[in-house]
OpenMM code with the backbone's topology and positions (N, CA, C; nanometers):
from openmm import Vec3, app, unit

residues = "UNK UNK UNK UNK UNK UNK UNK UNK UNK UNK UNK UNK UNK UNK UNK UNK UNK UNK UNK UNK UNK UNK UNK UNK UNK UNK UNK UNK UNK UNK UNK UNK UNK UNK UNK UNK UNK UNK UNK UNK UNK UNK UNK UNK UNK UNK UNK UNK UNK UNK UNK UNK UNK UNK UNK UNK UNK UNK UNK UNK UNK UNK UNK UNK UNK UNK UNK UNK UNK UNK UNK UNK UNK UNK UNK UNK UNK UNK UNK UNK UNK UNK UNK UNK UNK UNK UNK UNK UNK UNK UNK UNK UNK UNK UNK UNK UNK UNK UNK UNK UNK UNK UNK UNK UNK UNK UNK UNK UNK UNK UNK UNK UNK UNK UNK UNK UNK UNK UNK UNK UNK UNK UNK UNK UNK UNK UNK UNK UNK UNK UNK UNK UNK UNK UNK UNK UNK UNK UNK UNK UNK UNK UNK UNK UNK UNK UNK UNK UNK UNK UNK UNK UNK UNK UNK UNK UNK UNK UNK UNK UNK UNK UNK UNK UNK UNK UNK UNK UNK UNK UNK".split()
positions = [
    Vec3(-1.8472, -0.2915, -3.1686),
    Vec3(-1.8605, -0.3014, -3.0238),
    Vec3(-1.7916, -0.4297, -2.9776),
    Vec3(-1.6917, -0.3924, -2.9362),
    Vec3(-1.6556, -0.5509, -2.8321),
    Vec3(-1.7370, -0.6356, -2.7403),
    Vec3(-1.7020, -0.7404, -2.6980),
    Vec3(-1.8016, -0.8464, -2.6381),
    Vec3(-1.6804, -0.8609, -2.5255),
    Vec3(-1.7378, -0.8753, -2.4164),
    Vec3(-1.6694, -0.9283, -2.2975),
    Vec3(-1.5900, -0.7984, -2.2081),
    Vec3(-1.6278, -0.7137, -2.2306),
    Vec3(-1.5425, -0.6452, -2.1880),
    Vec3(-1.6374, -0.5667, -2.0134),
    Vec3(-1.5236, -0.5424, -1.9470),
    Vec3(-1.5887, -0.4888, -1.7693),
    Vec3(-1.6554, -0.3485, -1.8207),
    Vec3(-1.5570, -0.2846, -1.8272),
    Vec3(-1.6195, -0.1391, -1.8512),
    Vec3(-1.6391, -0.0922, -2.0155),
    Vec3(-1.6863, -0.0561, -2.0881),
    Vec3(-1.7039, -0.0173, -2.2253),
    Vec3(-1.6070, 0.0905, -2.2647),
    Vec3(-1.6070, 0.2294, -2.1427),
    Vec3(-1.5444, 0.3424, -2.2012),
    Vec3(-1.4153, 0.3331, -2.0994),
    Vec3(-1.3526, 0.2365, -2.0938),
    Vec3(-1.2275, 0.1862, -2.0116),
    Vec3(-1.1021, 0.2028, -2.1215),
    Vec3(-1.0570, 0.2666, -2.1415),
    Vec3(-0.9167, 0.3281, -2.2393),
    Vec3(-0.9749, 0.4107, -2.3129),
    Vec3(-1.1288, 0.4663, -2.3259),
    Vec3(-1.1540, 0.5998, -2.4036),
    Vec3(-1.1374, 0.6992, -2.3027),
    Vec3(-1.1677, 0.7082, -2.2229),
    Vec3(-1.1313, 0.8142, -2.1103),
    Vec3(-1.0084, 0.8961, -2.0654),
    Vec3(-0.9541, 0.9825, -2.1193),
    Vec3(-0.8694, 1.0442, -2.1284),
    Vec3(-0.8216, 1.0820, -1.9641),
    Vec3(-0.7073, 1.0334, -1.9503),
    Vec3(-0.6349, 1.1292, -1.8264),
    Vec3(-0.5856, 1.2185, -1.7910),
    Vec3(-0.6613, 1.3186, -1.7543),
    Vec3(-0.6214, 1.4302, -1.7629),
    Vec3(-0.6716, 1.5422, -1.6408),
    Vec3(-0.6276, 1.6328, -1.6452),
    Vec3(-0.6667, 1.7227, -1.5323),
    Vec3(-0.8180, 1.7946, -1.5717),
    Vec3(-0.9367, 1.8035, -1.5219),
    Vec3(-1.0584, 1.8579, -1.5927),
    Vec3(-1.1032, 1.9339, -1.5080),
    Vec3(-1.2051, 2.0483, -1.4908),
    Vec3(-1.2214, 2.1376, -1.4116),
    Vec3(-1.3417, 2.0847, -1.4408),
    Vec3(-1.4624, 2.1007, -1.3237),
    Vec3(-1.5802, 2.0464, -1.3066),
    Vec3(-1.6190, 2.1263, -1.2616),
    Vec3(-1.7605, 2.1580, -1.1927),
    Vec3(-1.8688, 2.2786, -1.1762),
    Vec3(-2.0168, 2.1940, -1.0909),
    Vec3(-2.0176, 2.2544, -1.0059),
    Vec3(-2.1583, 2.2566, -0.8897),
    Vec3(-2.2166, 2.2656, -1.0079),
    Vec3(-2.3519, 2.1370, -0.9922),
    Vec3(-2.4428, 2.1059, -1.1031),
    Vec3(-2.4228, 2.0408, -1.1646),
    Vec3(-2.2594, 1.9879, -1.2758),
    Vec3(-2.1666, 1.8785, -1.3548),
    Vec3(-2.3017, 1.7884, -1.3560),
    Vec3(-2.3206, 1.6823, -1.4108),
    Vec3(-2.3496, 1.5371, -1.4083),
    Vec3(-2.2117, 1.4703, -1.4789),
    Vec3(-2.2341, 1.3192, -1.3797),
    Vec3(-2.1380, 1.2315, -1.4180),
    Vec3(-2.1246, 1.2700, -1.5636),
    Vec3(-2.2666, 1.2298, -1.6840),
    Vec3(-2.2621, 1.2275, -1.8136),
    Vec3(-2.1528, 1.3190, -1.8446),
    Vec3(-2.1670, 1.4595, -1.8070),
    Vec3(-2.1033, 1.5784, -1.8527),
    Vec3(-1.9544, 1.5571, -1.8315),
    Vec3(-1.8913, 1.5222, -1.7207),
    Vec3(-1.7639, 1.4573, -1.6825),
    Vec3(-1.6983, 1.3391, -1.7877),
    Vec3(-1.7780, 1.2198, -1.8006),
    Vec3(-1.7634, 1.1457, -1.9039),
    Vec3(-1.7454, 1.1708, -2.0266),
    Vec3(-1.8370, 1.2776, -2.0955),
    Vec3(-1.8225, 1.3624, -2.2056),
    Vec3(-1.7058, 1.3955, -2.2346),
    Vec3(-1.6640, 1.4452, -2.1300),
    Vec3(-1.5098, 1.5852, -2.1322),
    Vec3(-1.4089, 1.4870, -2.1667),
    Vec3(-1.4336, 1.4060, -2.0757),
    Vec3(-1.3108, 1.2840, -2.0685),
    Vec3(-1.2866, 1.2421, -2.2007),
    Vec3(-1.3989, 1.1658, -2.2836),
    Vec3(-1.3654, 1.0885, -2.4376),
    Vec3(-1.3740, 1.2153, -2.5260),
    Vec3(-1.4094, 1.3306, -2.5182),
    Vec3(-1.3911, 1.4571, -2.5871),
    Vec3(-1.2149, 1.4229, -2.5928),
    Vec3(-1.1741, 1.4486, -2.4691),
    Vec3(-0.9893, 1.5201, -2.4755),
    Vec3(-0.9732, 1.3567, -2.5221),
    Vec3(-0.9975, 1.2239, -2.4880),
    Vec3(-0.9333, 1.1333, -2.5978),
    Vec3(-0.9836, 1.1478, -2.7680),
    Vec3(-1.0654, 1.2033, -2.7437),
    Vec3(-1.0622, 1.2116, -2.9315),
    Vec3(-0.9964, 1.3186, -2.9789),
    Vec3(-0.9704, 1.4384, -2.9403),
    Vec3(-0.8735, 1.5355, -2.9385),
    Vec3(-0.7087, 1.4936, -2.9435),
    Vec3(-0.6894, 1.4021, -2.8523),
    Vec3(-0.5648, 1.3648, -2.8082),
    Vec3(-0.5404, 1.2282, -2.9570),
    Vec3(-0.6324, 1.1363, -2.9998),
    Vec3(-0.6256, 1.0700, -3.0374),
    Vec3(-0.5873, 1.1095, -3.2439),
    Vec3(-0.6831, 1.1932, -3.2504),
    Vec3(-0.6557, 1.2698, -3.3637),
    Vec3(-0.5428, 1.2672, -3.4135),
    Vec3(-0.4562, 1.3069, -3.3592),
    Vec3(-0.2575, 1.2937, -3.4008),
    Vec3(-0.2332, 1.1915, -3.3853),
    Vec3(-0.3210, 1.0398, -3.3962),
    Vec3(-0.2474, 0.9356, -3.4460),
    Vec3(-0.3820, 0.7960, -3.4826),
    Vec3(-0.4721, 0.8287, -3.5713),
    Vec3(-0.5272, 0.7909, -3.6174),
    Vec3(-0.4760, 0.7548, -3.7787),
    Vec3(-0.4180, 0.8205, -3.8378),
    Vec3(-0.3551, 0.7623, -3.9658),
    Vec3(-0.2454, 0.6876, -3.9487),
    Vec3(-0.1550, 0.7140, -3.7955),
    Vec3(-0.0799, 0.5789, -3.7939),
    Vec3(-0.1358, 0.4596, -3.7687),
    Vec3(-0.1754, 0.4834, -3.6635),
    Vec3(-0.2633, 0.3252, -3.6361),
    Vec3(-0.3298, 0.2386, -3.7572),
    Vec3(-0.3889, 0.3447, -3.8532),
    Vec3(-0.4768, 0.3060, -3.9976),
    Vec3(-0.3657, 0.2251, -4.0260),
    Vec3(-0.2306, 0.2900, -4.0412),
    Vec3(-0.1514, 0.1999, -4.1369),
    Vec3(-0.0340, 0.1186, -4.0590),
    Vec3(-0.0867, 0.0895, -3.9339),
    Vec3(0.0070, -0.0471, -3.8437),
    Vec3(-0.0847, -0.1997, -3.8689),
    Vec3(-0.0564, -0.2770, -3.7828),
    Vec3(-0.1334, -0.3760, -3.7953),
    Vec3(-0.2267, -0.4011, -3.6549),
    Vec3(-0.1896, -0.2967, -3.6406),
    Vec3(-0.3251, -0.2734, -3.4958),
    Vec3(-0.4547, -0.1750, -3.5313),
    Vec3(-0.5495, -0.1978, -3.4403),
    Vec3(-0.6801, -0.1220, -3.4504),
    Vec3(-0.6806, -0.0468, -3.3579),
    Vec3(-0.7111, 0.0465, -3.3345),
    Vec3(-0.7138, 0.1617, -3.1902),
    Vec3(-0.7493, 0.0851, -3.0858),
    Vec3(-0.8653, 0.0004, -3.0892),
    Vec3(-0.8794, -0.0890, -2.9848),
    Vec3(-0.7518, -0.1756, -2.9234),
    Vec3(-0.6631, -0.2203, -2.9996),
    Vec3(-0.5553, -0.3213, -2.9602),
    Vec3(-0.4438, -0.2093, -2.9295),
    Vec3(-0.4120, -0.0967, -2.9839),
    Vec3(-0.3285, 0.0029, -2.9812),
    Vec3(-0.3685, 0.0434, -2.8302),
    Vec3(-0.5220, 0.0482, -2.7855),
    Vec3(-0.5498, 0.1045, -2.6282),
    Vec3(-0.5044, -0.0105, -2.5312),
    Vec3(-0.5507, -0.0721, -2.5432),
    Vec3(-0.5349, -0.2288, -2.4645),
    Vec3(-0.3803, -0.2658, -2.4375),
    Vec3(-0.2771, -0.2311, -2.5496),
    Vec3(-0.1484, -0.2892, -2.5152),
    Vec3(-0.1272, -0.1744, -2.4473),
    Vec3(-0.1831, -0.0175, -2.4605),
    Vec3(-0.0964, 0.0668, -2.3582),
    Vec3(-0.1517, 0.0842, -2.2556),
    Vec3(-0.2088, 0.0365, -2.2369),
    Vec3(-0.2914, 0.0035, -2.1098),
    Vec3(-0.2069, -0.0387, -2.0103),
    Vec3(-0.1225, -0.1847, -2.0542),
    Vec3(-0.0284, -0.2048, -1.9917),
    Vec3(0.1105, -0.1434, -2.0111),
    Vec3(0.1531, -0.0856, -2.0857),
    Vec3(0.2646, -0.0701, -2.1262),
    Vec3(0.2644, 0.0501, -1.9545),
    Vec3(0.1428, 0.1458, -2.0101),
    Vec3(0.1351, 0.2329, -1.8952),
    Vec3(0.1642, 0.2074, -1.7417),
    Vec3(0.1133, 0.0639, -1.7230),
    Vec3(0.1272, 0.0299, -1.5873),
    Vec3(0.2394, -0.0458, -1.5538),
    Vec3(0.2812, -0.0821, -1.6703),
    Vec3(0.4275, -0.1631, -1.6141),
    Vec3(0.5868, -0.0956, -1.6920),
    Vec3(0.5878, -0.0022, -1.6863),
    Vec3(0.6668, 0.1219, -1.7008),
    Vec3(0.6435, 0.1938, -1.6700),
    Vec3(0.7588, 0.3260, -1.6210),
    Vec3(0.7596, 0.4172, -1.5737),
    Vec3(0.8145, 0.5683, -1.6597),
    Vec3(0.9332, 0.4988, -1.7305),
    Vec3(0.9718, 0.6116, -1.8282),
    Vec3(0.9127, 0.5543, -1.9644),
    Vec3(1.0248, 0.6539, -2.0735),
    Vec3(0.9666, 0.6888, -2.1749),
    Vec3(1.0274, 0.5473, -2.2063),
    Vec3(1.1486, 0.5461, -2.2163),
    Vec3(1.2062, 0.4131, -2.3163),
    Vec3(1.1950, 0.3464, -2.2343),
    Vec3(1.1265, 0.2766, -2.1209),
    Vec3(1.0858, 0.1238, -2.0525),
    Vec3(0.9781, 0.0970, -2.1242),
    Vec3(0.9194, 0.2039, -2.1290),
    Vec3(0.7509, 0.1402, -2.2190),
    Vec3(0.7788, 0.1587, -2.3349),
    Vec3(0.8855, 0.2231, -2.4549),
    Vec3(0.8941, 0.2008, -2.5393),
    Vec3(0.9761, 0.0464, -2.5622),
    Vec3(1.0225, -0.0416, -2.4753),
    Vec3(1.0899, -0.1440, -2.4967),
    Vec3(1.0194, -0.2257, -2.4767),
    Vec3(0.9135, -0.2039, -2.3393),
    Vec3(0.8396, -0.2909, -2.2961),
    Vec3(0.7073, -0.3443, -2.3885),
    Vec3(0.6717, -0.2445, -2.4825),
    Vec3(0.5847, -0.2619, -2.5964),
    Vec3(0.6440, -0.3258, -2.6360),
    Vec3(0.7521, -0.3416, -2.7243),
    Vec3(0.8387, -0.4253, -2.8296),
    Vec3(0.8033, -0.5351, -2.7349),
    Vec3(0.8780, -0.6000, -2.6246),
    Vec3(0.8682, -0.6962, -2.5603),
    Vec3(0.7256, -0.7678, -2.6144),
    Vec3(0.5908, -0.6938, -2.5401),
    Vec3(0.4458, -0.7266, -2.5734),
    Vec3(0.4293, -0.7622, -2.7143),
    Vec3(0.4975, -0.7349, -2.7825),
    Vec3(0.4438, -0.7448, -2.9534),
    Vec3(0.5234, -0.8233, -2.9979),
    Vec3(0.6417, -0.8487, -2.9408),
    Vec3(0.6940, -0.9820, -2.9885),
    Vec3(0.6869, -1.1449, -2.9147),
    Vec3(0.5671, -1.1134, -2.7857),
    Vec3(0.5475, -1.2310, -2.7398),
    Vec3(0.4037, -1.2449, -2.8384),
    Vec3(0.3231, -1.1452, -2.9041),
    Vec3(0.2050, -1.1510, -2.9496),
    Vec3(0.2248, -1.1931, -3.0887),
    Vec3(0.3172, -1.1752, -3.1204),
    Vec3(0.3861, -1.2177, -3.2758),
    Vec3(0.4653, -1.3774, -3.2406),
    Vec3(0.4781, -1.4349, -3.1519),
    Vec3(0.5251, -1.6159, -3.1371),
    Vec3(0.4024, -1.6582, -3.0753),
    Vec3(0.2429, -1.6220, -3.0397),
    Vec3(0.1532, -1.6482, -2.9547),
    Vec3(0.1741, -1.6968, -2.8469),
    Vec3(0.2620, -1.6435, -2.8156),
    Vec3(0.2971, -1.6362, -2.6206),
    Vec3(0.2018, -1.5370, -2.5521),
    Vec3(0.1974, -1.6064, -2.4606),
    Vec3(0.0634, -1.5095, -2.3793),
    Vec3(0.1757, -1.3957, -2.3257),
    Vec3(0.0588, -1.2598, -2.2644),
    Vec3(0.1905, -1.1351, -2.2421),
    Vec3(0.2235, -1.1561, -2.1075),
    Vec3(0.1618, -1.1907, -2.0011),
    Vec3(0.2191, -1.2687, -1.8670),
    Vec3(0.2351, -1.1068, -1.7657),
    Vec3(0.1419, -1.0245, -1.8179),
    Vec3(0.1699, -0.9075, -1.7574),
    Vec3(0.0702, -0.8942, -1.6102),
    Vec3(0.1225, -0.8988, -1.4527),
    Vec3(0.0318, -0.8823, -1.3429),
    Vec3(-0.0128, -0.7779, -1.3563),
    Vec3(-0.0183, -0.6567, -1.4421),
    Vec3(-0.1227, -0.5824, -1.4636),
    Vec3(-0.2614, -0.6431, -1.4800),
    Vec3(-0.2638, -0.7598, -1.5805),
    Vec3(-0.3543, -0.8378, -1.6258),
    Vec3(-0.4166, -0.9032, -1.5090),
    Vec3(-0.3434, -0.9541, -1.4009),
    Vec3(-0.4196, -1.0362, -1.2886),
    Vec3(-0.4615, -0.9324, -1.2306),
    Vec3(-0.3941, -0.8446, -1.1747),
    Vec3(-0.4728, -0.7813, -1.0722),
    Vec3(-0.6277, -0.6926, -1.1073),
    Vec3(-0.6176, -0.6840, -1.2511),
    Vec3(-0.7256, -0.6331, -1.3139),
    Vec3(-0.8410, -0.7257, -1.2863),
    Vec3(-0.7751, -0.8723, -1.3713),
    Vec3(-0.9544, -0.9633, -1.3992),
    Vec3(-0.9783, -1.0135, -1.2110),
    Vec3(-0.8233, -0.9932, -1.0711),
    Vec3(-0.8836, -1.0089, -0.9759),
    Vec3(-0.9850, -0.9174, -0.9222),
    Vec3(-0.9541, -0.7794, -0.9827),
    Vec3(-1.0632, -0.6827, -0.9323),
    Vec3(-0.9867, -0.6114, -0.7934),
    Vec3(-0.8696, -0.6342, -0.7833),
    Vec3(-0.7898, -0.6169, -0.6683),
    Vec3(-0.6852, -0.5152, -0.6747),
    Vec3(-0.6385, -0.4469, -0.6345),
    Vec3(-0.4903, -0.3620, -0.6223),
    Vec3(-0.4343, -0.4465, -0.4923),
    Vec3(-0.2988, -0.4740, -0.5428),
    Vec3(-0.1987, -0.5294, -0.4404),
    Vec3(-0.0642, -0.5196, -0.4817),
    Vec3(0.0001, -0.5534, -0.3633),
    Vec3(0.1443, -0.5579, -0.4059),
    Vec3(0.2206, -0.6239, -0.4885),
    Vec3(0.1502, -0.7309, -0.4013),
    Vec3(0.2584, -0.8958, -0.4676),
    Vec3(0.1122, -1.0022, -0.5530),
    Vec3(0.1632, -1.0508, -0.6940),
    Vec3(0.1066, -1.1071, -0.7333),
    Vec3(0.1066, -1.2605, -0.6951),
    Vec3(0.0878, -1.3642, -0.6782),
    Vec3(0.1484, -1.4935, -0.5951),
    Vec3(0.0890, -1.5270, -0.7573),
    Vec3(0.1413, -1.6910, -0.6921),
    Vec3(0.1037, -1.8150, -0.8405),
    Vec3(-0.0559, -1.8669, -0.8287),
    Vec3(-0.0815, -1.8329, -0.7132),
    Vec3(-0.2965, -1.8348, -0.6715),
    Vec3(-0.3446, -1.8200, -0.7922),
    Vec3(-0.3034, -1.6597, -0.8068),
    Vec3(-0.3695, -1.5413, -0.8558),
    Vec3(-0.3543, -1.5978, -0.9615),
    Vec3(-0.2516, -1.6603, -1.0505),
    Vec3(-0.2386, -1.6639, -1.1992),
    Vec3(-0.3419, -1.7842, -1.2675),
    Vec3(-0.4362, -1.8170, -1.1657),
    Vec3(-0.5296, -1.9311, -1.1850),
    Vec3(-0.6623, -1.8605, -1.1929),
    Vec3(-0.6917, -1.7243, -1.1948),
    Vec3(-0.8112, -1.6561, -1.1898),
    Vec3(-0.8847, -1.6673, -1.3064),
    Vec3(-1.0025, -1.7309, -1.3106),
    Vec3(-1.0578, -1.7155, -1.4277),
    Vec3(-1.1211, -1.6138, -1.5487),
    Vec3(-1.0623, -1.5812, -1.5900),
    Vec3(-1.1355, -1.4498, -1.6245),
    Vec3(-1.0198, -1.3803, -1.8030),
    Vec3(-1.1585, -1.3771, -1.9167),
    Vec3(-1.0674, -1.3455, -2.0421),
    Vec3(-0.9443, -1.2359, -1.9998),
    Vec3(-0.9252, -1.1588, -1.9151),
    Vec3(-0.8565, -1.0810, -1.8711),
    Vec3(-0.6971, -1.0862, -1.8080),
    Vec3(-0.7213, -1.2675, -1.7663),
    Vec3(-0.5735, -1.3220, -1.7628),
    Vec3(-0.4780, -1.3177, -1.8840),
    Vec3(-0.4112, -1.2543, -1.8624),
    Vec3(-0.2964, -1.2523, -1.9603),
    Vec3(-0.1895, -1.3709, -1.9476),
    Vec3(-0.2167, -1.4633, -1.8436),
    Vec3(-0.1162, -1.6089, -1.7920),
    Vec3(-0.1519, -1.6719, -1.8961),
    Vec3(-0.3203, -1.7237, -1.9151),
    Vec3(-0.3667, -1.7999, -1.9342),
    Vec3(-0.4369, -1.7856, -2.0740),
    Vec3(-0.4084, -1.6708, -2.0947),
    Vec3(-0.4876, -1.6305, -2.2794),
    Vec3(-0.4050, -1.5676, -2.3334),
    Vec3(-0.3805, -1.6101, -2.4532),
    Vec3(-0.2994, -1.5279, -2.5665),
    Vec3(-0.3427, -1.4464, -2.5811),
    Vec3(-0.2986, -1.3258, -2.6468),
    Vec3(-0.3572, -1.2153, -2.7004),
    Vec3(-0.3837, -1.0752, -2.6180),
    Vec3(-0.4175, -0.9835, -2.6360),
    Vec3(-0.4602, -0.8775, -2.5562),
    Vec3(-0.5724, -0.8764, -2.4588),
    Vec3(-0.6595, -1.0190, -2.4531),
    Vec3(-0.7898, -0.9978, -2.3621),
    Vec3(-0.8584, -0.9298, -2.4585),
    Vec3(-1.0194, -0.8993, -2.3774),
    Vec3(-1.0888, -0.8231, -2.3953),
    Vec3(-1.1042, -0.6363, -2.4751),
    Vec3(-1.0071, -0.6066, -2.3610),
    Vec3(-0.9843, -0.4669, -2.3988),
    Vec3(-0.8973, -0.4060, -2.2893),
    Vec3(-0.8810, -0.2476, -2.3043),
    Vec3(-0.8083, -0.1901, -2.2269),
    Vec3(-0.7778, -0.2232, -2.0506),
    Vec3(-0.7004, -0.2130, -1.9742),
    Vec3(-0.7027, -0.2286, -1.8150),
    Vec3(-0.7127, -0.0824, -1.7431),
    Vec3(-0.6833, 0.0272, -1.8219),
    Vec3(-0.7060, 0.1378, -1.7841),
    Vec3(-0.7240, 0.2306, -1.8470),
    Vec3(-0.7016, 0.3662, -1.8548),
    Vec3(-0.6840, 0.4521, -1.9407),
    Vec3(-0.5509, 0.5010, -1.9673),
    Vec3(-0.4488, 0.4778, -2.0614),
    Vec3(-0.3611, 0.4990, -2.1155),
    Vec3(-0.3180, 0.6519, -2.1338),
    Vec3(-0.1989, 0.6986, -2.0738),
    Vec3(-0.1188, 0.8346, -2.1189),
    Vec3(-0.0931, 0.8338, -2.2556),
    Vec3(-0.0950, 0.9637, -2.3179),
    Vec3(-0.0504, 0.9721, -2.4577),
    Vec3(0.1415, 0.9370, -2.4896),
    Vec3(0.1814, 0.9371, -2.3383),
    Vec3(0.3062, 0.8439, -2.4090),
    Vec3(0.3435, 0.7065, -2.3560),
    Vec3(0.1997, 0.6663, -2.3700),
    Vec3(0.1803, 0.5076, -2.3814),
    Vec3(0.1672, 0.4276, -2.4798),
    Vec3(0.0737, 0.5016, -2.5329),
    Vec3(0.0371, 0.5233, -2.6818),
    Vec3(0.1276, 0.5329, -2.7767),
    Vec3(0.1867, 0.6417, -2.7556),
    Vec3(0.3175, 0.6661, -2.8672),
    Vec3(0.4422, 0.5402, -2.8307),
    Vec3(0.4486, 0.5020, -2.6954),
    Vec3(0.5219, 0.3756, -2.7202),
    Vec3(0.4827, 0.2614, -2.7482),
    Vec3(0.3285, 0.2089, -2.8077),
    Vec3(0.3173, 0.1271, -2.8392),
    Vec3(0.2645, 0.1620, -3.0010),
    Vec3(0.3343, 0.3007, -3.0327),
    Vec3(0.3332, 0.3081, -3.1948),
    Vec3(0.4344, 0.3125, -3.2542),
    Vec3(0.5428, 0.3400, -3.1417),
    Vec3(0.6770, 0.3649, -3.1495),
    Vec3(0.7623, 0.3120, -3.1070),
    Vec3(0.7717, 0.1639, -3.0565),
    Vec3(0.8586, 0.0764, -2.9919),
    Vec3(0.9704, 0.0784, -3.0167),
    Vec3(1.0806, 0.0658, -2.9427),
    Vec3(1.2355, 0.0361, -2.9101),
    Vec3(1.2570, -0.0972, -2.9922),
    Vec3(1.2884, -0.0626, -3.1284),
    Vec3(1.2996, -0.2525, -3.2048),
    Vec3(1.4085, -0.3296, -3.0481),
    Vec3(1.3260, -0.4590, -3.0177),
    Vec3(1.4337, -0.5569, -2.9346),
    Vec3(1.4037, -0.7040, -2.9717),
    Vec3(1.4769, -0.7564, -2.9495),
    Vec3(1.4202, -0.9610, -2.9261),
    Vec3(1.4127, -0.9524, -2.8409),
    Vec3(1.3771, -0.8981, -2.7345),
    Vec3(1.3609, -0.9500, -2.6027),
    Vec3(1.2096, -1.0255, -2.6117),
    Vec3(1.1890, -1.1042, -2.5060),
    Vec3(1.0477, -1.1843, -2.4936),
    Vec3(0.9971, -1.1266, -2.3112),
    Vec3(1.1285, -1.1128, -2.2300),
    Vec3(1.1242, -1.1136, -2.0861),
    Vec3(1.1238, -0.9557, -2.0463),
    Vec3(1.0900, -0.8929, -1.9436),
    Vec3(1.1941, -0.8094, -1.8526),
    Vec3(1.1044, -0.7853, -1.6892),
    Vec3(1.2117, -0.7681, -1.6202),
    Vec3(1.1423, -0.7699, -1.4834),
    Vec3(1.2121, -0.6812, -1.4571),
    Vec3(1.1082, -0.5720, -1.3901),
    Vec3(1.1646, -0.4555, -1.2511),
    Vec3(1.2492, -0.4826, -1.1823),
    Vec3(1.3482, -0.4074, -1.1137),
    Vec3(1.3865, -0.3568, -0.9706),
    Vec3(1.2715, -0.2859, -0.8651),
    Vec3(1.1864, -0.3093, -0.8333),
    Vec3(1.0799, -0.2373, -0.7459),
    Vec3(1.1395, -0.1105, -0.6995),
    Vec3(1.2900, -0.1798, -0.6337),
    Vec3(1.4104, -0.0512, -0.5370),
    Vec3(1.4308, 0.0705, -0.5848),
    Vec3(1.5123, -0.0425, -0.7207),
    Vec3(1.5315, 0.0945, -0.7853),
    Vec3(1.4887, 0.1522, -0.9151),
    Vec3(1.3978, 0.0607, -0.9746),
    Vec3(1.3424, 0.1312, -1.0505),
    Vec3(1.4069, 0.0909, -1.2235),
    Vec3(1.5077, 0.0121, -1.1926),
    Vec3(1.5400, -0.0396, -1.3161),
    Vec3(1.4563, -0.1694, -1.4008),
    Vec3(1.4732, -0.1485, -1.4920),
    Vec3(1.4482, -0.2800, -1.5673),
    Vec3(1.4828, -0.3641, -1.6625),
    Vec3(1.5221, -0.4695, -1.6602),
    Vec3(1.6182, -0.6009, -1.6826),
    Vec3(1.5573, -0.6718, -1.8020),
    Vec3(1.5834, -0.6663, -1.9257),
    Vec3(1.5251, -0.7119, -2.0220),
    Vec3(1.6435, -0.8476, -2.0776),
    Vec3(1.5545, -1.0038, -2.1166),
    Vec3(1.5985, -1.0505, -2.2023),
    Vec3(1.5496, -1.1254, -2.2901),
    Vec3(1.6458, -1.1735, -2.4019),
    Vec3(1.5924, -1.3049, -2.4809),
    Vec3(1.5168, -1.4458, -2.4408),
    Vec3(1.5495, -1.4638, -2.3503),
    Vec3(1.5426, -1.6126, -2.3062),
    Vec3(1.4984, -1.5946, -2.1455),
    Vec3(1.3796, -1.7330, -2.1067),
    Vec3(1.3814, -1.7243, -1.9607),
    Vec3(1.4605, -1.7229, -1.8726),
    Vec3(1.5804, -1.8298, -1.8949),
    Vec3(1.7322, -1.8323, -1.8480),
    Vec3(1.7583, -1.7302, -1.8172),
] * unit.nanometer
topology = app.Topology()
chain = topology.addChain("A")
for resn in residues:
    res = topology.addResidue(resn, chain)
    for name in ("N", "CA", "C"):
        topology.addAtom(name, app.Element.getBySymbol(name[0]), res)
């Protein structure tokens, strides 16, 4: 059981489309949900066994990978990125991370925000945090089992258009 964490079943919860029924209880909904992640999860439980991640850290990095990519190979690069700032103990610097421990959805992250206290800052703590920021797509997952080998450490969006700009160096 992890310690510190907001929600407990926060990256077991599968995303997915579920058909519900007059009468349901939440429980029963919740059920369905970590049912289709253990279903879904099944086809990659012997990889994870033999990476150097635990399903827990495997949920947590796609957590973000999910939210700060859009296609397949941004989050397969953008993982690499995450795992090679986690491999020099560089914090991952991802505003997924702020807007989470702010408890907020917004547009623009400012330099305020990167002062929020909370294990959930990714500015200000090495490592993955606590645990997941959301519930992760299964090809979030697969890009953070399956990363794009890069050196990159950086990359920032185009908001416009949708591209994204990866490099070595802050420069």
């Amino acid at each position: 059981k992890e310690t510190g964490l907001r929600y407990h079943l926060e990256g077991y919860m599968f995303p997915a489309t579920y058909d519900y029924y007059k009468g349901m209880s939440l429980e029963d909904i919740a059920i369905a949900m970590v049912n289709k992640f253990n279903e879904v999860m099944a086809n990659y439980y012997d990889q994870i066994k033999n990476s150097s991640l635990n399903v827990h850290e495997v949920l947590t990095l796609a957590s973000l990978v999910e939210k700060e990519g859009t296609t397949e190979p941004d989050r397969k690069k953008i993982a690499q990125v995450f795992l090679n700032r986690i491999a020099v103990d560089m914090p991952i610097q991802s505003d997924i991370s702020i807007l989470y421990a702010l408890g907020v959805h917004k547009e623009f992250v400012y330099v305020k925000d990167l002062e929020v206290d909370s294990p959930y800052n990714l500015y200000k703590n090495v490592g993955l945090g606590p645990g997941p920021f959301d519930n992760p797509s299964e090809q979030a997952i697969k890009a953070v089992l399956n990363p794009t080998p890069n050196n990159y450490l950086y990359f920032v969006a185009d908001l416009d258009t949708g591209n994204v700009y990866y490099a070595e160096t802050f420069e």
